[in-house]
C-alpha positions as CSV (number, residue, x, y, z in Angstrom):
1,X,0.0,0.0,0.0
2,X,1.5,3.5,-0.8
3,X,1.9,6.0,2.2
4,X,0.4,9.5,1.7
5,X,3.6,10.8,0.7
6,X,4.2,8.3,-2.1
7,X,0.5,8.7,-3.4
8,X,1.1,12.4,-3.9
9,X,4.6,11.3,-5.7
10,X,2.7,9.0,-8.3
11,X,0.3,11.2,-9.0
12,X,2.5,14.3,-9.6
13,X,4.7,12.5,-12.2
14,X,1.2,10.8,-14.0
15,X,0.1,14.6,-14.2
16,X,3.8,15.6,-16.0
17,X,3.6,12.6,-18.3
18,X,-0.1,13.7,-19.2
19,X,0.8,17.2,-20.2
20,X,3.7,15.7,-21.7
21,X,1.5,13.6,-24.2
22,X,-0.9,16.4,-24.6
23,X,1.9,18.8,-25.8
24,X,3.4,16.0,-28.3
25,X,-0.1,15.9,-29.5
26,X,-0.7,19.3,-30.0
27,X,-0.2,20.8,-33.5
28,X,2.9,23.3,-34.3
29,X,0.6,26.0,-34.8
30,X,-1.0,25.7,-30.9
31,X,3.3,25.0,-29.9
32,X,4.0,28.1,-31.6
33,X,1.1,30.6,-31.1
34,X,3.2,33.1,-29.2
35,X,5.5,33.4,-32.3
36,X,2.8,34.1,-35.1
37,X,2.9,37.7,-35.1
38,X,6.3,38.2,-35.0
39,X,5.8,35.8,-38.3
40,X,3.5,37.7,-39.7
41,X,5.6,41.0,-39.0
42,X,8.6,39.2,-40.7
43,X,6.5,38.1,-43.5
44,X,4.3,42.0,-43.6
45,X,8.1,43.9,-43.8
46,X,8.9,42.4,-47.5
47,X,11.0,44.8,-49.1
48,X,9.7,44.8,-52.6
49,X,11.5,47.4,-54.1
50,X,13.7,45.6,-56.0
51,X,10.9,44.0,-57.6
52,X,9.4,47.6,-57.9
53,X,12.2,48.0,-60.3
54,X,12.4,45.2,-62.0
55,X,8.7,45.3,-63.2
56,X,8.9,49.0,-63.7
57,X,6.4,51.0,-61.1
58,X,5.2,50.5,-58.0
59,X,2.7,48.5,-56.4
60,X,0.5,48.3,-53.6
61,X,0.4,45.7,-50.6
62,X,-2.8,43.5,-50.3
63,X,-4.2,41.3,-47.3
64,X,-2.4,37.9,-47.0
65,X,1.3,39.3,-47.6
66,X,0.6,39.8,-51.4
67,X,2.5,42.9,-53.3
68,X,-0.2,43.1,-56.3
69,X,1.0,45.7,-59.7
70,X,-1.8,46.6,-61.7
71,X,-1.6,47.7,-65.2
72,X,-5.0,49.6,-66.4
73,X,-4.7,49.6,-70.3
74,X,-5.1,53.0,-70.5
75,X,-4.1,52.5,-74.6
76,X,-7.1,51.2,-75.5
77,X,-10.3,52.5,-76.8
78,X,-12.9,49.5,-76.4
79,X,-16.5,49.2,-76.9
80,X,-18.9,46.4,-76.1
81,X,-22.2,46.8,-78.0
82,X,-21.4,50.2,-78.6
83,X,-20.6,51.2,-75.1
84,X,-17.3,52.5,-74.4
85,X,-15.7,50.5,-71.3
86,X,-13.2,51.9,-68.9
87,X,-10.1,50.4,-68.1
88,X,-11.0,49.7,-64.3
89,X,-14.4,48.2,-65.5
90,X,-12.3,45.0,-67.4
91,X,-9.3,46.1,-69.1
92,X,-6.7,45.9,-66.4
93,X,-4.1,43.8,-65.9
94,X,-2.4,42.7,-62.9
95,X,0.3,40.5,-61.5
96,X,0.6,39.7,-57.7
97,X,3.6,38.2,-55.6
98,X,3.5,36.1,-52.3
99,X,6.9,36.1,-50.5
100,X,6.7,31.8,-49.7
101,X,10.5,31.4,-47.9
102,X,13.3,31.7,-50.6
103,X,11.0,31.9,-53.0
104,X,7.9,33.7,-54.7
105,X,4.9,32.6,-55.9
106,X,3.2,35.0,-58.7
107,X,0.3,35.2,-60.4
108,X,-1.9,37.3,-63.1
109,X,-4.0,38.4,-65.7
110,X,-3.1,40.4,-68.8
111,X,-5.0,42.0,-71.0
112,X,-4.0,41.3,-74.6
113,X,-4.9,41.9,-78.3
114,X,-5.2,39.1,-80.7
115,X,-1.7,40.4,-82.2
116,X,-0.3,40.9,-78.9
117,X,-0.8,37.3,-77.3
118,X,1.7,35.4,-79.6
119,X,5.0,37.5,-78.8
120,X,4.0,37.8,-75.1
121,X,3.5,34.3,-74.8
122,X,6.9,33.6,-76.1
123,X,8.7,35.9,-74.0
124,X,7.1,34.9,-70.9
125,X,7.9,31.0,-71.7
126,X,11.5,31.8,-72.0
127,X,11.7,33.7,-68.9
128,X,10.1,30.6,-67.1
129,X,6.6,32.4,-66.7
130,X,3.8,29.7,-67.7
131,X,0.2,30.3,-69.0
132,X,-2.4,28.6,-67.0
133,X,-5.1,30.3,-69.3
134,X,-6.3,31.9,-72.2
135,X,-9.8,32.9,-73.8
136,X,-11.9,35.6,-73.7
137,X,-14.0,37.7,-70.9
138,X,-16.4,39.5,-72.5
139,X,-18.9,39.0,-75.6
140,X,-19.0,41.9,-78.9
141,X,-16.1,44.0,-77.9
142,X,-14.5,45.9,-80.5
143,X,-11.4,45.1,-81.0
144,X,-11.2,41.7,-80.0
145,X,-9.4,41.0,-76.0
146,X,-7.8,38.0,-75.0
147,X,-7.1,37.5,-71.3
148,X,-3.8,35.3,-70.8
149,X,-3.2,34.3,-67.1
150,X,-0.1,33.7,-65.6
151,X,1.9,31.8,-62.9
152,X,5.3,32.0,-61.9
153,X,7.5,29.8,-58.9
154,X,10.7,31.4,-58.2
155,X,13.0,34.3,-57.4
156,X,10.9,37.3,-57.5
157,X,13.1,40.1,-59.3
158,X,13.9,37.2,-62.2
159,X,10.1,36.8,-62.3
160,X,8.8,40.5,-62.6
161,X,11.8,40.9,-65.2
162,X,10.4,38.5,-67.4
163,X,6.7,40.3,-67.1
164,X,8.3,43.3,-67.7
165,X,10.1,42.2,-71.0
166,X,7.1,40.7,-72.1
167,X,4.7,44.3,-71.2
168,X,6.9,45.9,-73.1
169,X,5.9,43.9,-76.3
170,X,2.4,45.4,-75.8
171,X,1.0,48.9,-75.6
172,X,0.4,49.0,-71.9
173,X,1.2,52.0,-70.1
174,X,3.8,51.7,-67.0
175,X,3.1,55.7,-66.2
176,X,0.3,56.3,-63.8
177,X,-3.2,57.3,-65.2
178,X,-3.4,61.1,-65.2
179,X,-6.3,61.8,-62.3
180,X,-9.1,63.8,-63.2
181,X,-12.3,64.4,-61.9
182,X,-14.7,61.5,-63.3
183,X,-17.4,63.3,-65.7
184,X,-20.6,62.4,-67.0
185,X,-23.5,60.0,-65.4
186,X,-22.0,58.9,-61.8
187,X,-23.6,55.9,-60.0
188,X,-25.7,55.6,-56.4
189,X,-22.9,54.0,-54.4
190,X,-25.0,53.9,-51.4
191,X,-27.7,52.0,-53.2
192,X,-25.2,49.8,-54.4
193,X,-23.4,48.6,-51.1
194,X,-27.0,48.6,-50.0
195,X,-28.2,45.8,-52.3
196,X,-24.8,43.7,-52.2
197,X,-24.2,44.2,-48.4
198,X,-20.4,45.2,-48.8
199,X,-18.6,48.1,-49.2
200,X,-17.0,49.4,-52.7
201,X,-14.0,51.2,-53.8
202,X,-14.5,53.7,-56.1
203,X,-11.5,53.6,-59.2
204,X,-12.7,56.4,-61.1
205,X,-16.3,56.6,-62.6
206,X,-16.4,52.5,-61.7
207,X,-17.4,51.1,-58.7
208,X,-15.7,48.3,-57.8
209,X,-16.6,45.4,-55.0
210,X,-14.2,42.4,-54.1
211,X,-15.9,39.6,-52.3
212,X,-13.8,36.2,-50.5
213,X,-14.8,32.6,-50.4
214,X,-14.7,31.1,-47.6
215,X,-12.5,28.2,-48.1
216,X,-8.8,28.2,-47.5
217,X,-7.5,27.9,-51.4
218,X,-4.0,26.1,-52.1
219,X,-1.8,25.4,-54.8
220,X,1.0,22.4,-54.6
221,X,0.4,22.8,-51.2
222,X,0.7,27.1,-50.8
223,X,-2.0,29.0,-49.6
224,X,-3.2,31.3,-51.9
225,X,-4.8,34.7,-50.6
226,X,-8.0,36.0,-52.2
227,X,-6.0,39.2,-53.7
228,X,-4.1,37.0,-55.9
229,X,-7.2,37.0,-58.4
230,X,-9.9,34.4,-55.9
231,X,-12.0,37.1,-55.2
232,X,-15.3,37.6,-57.1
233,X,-15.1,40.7,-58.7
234,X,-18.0,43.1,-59.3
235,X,-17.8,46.0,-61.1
236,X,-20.0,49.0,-62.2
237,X,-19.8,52.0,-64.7
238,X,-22.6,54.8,-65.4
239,X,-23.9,54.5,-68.5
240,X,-26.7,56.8,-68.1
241,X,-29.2,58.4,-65.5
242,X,-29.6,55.1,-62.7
243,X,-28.0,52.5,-65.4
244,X,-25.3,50.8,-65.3
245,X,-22.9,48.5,-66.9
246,X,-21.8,45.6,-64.8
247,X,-18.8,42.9,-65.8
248,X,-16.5,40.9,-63.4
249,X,-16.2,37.2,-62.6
250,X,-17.4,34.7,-59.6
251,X,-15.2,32.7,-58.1
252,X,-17.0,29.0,-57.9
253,X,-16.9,25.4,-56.9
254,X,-18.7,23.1,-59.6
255,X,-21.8,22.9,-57.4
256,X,-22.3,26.3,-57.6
257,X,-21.7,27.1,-61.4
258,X,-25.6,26.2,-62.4
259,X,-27.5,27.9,-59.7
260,X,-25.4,31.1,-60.4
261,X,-26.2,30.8,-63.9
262,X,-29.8,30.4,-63.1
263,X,-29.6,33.1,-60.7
264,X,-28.3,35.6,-63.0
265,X,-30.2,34.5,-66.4
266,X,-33.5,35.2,-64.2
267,X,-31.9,38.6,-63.4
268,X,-31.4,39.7,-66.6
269,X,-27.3,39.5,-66.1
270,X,-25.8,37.6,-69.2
271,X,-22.8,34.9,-68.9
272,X,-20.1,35.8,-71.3
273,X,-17.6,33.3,-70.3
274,X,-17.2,30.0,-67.9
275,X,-13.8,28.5,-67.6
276,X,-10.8,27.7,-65.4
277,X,-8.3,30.5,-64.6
278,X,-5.7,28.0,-62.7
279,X,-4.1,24.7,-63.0
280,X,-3.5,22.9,-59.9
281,X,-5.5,24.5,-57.2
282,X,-7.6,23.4,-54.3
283,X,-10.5,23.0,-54.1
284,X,-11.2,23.3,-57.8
285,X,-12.7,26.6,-59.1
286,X,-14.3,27.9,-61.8
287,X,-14.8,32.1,-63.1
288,X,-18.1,32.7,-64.7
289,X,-18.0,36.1,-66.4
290,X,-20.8,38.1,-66.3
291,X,-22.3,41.4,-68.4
292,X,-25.2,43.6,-68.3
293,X,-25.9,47.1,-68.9
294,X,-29.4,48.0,-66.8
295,X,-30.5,50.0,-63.8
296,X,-28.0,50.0,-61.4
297,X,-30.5,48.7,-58.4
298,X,-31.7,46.2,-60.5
299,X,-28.7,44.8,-61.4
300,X,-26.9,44.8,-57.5
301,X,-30.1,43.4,-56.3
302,X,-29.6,40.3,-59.1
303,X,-25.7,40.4,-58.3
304,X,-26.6,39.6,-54.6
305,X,-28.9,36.9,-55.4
306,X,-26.3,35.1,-56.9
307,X,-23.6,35.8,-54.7
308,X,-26.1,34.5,-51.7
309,X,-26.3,30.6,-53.8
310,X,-22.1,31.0,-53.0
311,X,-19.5,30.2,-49.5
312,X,-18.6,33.6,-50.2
313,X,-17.4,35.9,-47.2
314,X,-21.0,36.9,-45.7
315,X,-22.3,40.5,-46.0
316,X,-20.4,43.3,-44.1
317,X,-23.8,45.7,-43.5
């Protein structure tokens, strides 16, 4: 029979070997909790300048450690069904890095002529840049656009070199956009966030919304933040007094592809495009493209039907 004192003995050391186990057990994240936001400091104080210059202009830091460039095509004069579209409504391109250790992940979307896909295409394969896509977002515009999409593993100033080299095949502007004072019809932005329950930012005359899944996205085993391209985009332009033209792309599982559709045929919002915009990721998505020119009202309220058949990020108001 154990005495008092060796009772109190054996169950001392069952209670250390009990924490012990539940510490083994316990996943690195829970080990290292304390850590994380020194982590995320390090990972937040990415000096990008380098990469700055090698692209050629600066760029802007986004949620989830991404350093996104965009690249409005300012050049061109497009018209879908004889409306003339601004660049923020569907003509800019982007490219986004994510710091991942020694390395860099990018990814992005450019928008290209029919003559200007060919040479690009080429220069970005020899610099190591792949194409995980190319076809068309929109339906009737004059001239022709071509969206190529783009992903690149590896040292950062080497990759924005190469999308660089192959920019400067094309007419895109690197300058910033002269600001000016947007004129003409201007849109009810209140009504707007109203209907789709999130906030907008304004990018010019175009109003433009960014809405999250969910789900945790990964490629080969990276997670991949929603500013590099897995956001659904909405965007509005004034096209008259309360109308509007809307374009952008939702970002879906296959379960959701058909109810959207249905969703936004009984709205009166066209699909101009369904397709894949990545190789390798998880879960799998699909980018339906969308296009309408209506009142503005009408057309959030229909926007937000469709986003509500989606695991988007819920409403913000």
């Amino acid at each position: 029979m154990l005495t008092g004192d060796r009772r109190g003995l054996v169950l001392a050391i069952g209670a250390t070997l009990l924490l012990a186990v539940a510490l083994v057990g316990r996943p690195p994240a829970a080990l290292h909790a304390g850590s994380s936001p020194a982590v995320l400091s390090q990972a937040q104080s990415t000096d990008w300048s380098s990469v700055e210059q090698a692209i050629g202009k600066s760029g802007a830091a986004q949620p989830g450690d991404v350093y996104r460039f965009s690249f409005p095509r300012t050049d061109l004069q497009v018209s879908v069904r004889g409306e003339r579209i601004q660049p923020a409504l569907a003509l800019g391109s982007w490219v986004a890095f994510k710091q991942m250790g020694d390395h860099a992940l990018a990814m992005g979307d450019l928008v290209l002529t029919e003559d200007e896909v060919s040479p690009v295409m080429l220069a970005l394969q020899q610099g190591g840049v792949e194409q995980t896509a190319l076809h068309n977002h929109l339906l009737g515009e004059s001239p022709r656009i071509m969206y190529m999409h783009i992903h690149g593993n590896g040292d950062p100033v080497s990759l924005a070199s190469t999308i660089h080299a192959a920019l400067t095949l094309t007419g895109t502007p690197f300058e910033a956009p002269v600001g000016g004072a947007p004129s003409g019809p201007v849109l009810d932005t209140a009504q707007l966030e109203s209907a789709l329950g999130r906030r907008g930012t304004a990018a010019g005359a175009v109003y433009q919304f960014s809405v999250p899944r969910r789900e945790t996205v990964t490629e080969m085993g990276m997670d991949v933040p929603a500013a590099m391209g897995l956001a659904t985009a909405i965007n509005f332009q004034p096209t008259g007094e309360g109308t509007a033209a809307t374009t952008g792309d939702f970002v879906l599982l296959a379960e959701e592809v058909n109810p959207v559709l249905r969703t936004l045929r009984e709205n009166g919002i066209e699909v101009t495009a369904l397709h894949s915009h990545m190789l390798a990721e998880q879960p799998r998505l699909l980018f339906m493209h969308f296009w309408a020119n209506d009142d503005a009202g009408k057309l959030a309220r229909g926007l937000r039907a469709a986003l509500d058949r989606t695991n988007s990020a819920p409403p913000t108001q």
